[in-house]
C-alpha positions, 0 to 999 in steps of 0.5 A: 500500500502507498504511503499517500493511501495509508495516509487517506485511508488514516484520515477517514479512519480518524474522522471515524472515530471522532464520530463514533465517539461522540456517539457513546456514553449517552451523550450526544455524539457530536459533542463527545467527538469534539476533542482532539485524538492522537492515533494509538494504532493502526491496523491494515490488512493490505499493510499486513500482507504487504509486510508478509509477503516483504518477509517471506521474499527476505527470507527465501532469496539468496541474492545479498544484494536483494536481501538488503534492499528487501531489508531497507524497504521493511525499515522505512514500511515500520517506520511509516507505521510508528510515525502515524502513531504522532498523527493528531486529529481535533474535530470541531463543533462547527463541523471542520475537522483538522489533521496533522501528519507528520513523517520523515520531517515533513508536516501535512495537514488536512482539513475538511468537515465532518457529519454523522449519519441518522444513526450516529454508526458512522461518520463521513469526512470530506476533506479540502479536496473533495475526497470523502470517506466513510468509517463505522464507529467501533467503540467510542469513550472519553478516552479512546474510540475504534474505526473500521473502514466499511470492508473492516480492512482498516482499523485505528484507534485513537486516545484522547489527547490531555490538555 
């Protein structure tokens, strides 16, 4: 999976939970998702596949040559992984939400707006660009909330960042 998909797929997993929690605890969801979140985890089935199938070609080719680079490219995938982990999102009561990503020392942000469906189960953003996504709300706390991409191949959680 490309970096810029990883990081799009993260973003509307992000958007997701912020929703999501808003949904929970009784309280009106939209008010519980406007917080700031960093993200705690993030899980792909296509990063994980991609990783599998790095290892298995590391494990099985004689070439030294080859074996290094498999071994390089493994690194900067791992390293692309834990730097997600510095994303914050903030969703906001007047609906915008703001994304800061950063990653082999440069910073992006992305902003858009979000909603939650009828049913709170959902939420979609639509970013500056006009590109929207939809996640399904897991779980959602005070403290932490869980999205899944619709086809469940993404999932991320979030912690609430302390003031």
């Amino acid at each position: 999976m490309k970096t810029k998909q990883l990081i799009g797929s993260l973003v509307a997993a992000c958007a997701v939970m912020f929703l999501y929690s808003c949904a929970g605890g009784g309280s009106n969801p939209s008010k519980m998702l406007v917080n700031k979140w960093q993200i705690e985890s993030f899980k792909s089935t296509d990063f994980d596949k991609e990783m599998a199938n790095l290892k298995q070609m590391s494990d099985t080719t004689k070439d030294t040559m080859m074996k290094a680079e498999i071994s390089n490219k493994i690194k900067m995938e791992q390293s692309v992984m834990e730097a997600l982990k510095n994303s914050v999102v903030e969703y906001k009561a007047d609906s915008t939400f703001e994304m800061k990503v950063s990653f082999m020392g440069q910073a992006q942000t992305n902003k858009g707006k979000w909603a939650l469906t009828a049913d709170n189960k959902q939420i979609i953003q639509t970013d500056d660009r006009n590109k929207k996504d939809t996640m399904v709300i897991v779980e959602i706390s005070s403290e932490k909330f869980i999205i899944n991409s619709p086809d469940k191949s993404v999932t991320v959680t979030y912690k609430a960042v302390k003031s």
